[in-house]
C-alpha positions as CSV (number, residue, x, y, z in Angstrom):
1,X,0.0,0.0,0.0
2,X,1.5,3.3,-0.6
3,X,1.8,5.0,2.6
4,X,2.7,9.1,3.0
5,X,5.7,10.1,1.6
6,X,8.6,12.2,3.3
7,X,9.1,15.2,0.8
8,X,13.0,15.0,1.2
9,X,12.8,11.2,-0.6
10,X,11.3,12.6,-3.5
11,X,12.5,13.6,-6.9
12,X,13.1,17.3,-7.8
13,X,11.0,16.5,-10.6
14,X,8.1,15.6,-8.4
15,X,8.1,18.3,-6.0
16,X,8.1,20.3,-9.2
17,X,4.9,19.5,-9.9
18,X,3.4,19.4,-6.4
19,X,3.9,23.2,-6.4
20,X,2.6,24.0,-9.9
21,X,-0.5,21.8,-8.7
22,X,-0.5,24.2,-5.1
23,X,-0.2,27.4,-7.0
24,X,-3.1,26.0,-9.8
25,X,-5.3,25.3,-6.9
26,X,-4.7,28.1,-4.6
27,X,-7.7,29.7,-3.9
28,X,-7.6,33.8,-4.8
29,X,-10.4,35.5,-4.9
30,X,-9.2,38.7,-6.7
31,X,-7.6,36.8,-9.3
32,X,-10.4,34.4,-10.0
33,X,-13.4,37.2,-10.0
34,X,-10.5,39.1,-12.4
35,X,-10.6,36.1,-14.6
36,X,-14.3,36.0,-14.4
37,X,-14.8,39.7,-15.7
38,X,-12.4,38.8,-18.5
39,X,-13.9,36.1,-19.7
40,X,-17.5,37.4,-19.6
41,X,-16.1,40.4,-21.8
42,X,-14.5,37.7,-24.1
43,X,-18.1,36.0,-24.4
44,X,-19.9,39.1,-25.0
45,X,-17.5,39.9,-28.1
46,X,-18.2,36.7,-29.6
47,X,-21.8,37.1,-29.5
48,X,-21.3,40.4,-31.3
49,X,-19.0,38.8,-34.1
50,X,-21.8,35.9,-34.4
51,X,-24.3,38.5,-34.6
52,X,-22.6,40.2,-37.7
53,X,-21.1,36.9,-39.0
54,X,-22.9,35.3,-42.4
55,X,-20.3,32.9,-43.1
56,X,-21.8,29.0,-41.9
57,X,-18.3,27.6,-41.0
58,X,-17.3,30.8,-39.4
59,X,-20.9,31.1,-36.9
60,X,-20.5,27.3,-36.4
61,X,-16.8,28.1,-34.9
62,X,-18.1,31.4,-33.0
63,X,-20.6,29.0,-31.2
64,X,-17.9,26.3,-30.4
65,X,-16.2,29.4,-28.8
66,X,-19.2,30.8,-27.1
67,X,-19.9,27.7,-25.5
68,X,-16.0,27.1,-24.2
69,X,-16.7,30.4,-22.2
70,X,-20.3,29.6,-21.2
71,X,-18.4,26.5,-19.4
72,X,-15.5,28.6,-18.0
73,X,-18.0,31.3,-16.5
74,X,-19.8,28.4,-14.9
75,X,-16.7,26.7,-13.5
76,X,-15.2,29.8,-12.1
77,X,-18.6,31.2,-10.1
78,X,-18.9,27.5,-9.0
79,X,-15.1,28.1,-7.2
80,X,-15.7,31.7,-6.5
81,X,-19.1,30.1,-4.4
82,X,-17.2,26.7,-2.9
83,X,-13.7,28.0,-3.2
84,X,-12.8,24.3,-3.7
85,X,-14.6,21.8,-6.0
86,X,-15.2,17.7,-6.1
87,X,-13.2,17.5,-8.9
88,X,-9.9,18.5,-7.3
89,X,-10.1,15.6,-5.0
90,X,-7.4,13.6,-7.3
91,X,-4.9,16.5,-6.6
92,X,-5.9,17.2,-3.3
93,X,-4.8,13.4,-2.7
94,X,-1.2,14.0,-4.2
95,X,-0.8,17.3,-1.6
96,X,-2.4,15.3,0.7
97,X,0.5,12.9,0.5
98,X,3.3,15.6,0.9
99,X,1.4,17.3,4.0
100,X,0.0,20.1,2.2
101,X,-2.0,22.3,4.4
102,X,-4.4,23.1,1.5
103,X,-6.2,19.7,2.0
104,X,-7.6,21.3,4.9
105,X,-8.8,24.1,3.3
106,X,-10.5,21.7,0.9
107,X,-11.9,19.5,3.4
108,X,-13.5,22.7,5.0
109,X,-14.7,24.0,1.6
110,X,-17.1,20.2,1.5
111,X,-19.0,21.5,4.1
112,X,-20.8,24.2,1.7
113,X,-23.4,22.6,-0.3
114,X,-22.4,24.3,-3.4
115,X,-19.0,21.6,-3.2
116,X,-21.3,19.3,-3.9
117,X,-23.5,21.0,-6.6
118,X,-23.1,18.7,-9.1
119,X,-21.6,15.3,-7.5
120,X,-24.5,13.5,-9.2
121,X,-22.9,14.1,-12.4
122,X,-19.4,13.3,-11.2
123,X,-20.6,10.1,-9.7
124,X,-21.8,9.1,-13.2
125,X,-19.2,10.5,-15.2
126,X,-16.2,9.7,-13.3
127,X,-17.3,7.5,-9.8
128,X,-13.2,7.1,-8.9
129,X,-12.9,10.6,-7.9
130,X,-15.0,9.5,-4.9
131,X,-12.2,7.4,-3.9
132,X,-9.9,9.9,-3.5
133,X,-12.4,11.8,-1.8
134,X,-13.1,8.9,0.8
135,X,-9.0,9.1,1.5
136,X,-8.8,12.9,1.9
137,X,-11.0,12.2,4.8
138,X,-14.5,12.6,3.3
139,X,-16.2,9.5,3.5
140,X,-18.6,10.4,6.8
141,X,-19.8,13.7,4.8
142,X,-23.9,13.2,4.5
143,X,-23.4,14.6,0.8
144,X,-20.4,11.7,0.0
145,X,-22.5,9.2,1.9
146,X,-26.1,9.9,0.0
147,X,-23.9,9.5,-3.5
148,X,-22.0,6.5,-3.1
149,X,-25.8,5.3,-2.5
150,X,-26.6,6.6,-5.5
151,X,-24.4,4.5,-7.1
152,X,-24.7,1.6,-5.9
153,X,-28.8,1.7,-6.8
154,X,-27.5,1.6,-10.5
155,X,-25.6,-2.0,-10.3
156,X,-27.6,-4.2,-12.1
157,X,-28.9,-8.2,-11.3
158,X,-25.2,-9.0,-12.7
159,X,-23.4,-6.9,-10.7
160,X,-22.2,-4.4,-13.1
161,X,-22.2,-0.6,-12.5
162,X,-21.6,1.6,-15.5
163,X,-19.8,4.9,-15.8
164,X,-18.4,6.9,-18.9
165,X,-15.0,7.1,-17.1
166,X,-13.2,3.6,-15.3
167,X,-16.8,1.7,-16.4
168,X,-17.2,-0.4,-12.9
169,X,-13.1,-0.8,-12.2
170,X,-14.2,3.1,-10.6
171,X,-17.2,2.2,-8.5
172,X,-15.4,-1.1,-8.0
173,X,-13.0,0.8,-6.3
174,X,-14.7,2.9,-4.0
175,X,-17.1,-0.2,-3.1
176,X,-13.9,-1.8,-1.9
177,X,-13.0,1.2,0.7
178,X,-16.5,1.9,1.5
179,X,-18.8,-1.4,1.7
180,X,-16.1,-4.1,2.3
181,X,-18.2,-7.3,3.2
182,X,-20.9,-6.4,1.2
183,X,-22.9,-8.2,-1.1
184,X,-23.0,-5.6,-3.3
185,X,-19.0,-5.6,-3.8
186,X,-19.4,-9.3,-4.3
187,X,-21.1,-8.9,-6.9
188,X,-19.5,-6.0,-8.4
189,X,-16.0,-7.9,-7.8
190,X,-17.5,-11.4,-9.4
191,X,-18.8,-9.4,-12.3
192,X,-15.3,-7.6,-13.1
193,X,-13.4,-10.9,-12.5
194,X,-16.0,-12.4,-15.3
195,X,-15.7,-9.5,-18.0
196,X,-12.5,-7.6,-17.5
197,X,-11.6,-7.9,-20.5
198,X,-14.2,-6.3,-22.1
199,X,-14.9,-3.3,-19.3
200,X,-11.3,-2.5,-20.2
201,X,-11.4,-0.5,-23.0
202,X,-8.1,1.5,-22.0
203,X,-5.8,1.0,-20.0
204,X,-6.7,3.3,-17.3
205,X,-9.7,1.4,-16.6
206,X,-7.8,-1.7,-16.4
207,X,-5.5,-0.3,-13.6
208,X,-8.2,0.8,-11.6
209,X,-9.8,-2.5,-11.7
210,X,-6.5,-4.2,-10.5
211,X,-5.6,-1.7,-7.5
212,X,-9.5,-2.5,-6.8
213,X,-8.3,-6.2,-6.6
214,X,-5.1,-5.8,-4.6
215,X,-6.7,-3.7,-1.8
216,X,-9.3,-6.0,-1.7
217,X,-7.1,-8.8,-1.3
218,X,-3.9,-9.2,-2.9
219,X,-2.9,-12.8,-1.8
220,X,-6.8,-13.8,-2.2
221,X,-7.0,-12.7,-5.8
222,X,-3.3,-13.3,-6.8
223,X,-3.6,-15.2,-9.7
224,X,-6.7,-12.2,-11.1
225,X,-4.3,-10.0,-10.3
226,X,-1.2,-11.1,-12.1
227,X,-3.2,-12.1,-15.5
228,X,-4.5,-9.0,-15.7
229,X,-1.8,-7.2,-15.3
230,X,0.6,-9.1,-17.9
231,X,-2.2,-7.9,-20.3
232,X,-1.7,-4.3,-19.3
233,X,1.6,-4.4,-20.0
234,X,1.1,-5.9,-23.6
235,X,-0.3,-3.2,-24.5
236,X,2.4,-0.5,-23.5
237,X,3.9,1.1,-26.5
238,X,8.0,1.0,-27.6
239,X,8.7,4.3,-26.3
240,X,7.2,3.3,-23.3
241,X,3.2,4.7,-22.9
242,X,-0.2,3.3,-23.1
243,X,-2.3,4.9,-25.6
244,X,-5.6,6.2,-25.6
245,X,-7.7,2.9,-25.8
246,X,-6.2,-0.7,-25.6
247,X,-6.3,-3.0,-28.9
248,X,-7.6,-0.2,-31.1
249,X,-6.1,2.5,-34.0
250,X,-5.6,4.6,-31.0
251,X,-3.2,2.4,-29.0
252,X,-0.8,4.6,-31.1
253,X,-2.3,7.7,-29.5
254,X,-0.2,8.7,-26.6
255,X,-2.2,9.2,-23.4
256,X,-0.8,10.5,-19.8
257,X,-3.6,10.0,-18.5
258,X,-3.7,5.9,-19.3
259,X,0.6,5.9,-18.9
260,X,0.1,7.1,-15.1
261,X,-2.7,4.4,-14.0
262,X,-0.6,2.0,-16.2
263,X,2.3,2.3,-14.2
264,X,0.5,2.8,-10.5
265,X,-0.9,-0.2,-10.8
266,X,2.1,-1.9,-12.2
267,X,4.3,-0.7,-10.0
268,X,1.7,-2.2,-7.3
269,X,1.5,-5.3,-7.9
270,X,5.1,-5.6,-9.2
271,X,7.6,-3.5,-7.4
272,X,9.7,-0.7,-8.5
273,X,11.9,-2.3,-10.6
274,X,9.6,-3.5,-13.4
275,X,10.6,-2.6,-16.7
276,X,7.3,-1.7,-18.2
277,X,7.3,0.6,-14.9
278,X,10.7,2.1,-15.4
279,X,9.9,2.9,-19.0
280,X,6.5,4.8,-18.6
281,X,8.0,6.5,-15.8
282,X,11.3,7.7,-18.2
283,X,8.3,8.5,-20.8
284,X,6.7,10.0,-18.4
285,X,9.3,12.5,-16.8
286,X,10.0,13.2,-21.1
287,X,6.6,15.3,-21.4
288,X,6.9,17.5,-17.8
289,X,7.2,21.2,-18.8
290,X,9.2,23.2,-17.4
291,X,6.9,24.7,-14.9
292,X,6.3,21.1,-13.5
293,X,2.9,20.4,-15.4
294,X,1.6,18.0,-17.7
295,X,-0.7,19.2,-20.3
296,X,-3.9,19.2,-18.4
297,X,-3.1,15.6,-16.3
298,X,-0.5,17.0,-13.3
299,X,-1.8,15.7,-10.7
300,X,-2.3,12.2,-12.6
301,X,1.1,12.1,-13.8
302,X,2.2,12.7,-9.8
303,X,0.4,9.6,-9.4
304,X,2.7,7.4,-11.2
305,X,5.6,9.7,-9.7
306,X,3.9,9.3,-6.0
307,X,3.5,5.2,-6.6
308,X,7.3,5.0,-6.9
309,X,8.5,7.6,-4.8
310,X,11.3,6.7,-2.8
311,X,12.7,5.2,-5.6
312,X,12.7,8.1,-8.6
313,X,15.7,8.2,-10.3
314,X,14.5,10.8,-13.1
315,X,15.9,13.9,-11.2
């Protein structure tokens, strides 16, 4: 199990990105309502151009415009409201790990409704977030509690509970830290153990579904546990990621996003010195810009990075 980490075992490159992801996050009110303003301004000149425009291609591109900014307006009165949103809980798990004292702030922010606004939707869309939310220190919130219930009144006679992101390896997941025992991880677990395979459409979904199996039981569910992860690994690429879906014309499509599960839950089940490991990692610390991010997926990259910690050789 990956425990917390002491900051001074860590890779420069890590702690790189721990304070890119502090600074993203750091809640500033003057600079987010600054934002705001420009961005309404921004909207309100599209509208105009549209207005004027007569050319179909160039209104159809206006509107793709128009409603980028409709979305950021929303997202940044929803932080200006709750200061800190659901969907941070995967990076708030990363500063978590290195003591950050913005966790607290977060866990603070869950107690105003508007946190929770649309957890419906994440619950669907993405159910693993809740896992991290459960390890922040969440899982006794009413809001946390009335969701997880939420999902688990969609598994069906079989077992399986769907979501657009980690389809059931995600509410597999959080069923293992939140109902261990149950019948209704029973069946979730004997219905992933039965189609893996096929719930696995990437590679992220995959991982998820053998972490699921290791924290459930590693020794229990050994042999699961190994198959499935010498099929993850076939699928890594030469230069050492996992592309966007497994066994498809996008396998060739590189993904951080399905490279930093890949190698968490690799690196799991198989120790820090597994090639397939080692060479996502390398590929890995390859696309980290200089201000310590990754292209929209920092805090999942730190993941991979987090998983092998006191072992990072990329400096």
């Amino acid at each position: 199990m990956i425990m917390d980490v002491d900051v001074t075992t860590c890779s420069k490159r890590f702690l790189k990105g721990v304070k890119w992801l502090e600074n993203s996050l750091k809640f500033d009110e003057i600079r987010l309502k600054n934002e705001l303003e420009e961005t309404r301004k921004k909207l309100e000149e599209i509208k105009r151009i549209k207005e004027n425009e007569s050319n179909k291609w160039s209104i159809i591109n206006l509107a793709a415009q128009e409603t980028t900014l409709e979305f950021k307006i929303q997202y940044l009165e929803k932080r200006l409201k709750s200061r800190y949103l659901c969907t941070d809980a995967e990076a708030m798990y990363i500063l978590k790990k290195v003591n950050s004292k913005m966790v607290n702030e977060f866990v603070s922010a869950a107690s105003n409704p508007a946190f929770w606004e649309d957890a419906s939707d994440y619950i669907l869309d993405d159910p693993h977030m809740f896992w991290f939310l459960k390890k922040i220190g969440l899982g006794g919130n009413p809001h946390f509690i009335a969701e997880v219930d939420n999902m688990i009144r969609q598994q069906t006679i079989e077992g399986h509970i769907f979501s657009n992101e980690f389809n059931h390896s995600g509410p597999l997941r959080v069923l293992v830290e939140t109902k261990p025992d149950s019948e209704i991880l029973f069946n979730a677990v004997s219905f992933w153990l039965k189609n893996w395979k096929w719930l696995s459409y990437d590679a992220k979904t995959l991982a998820v579904g053998i972490l699921a199996l290791t924290e459930l039981g590693f020794e229990t569910y050994l042999k699961e546990i190994r198959e499935e992860t010498e099929y993850l690994k076939k699928f890594q690429n030469e230069d050492g990621y996992w592309g966007r879906f497994l066994n498809s014309s996008f396998s060739k499509k590189e993904s951080i996003e399905n490279t930093s599960y890949a190698v968490w839950a690799i690196s799991r089940v198989n120790g820090v010195k597994d090639p397939a490991a080692q060479k996502g990692l390398k590929w890995l610390a390859e696309k980290q810009k200089e201000d310590g991010s990754w292209d929209g997926y920092t805090a999942t990259a730190l993941l991979a990075l987090l998983a092998r910690a006191k072992d990072l050789k990329f400096q």
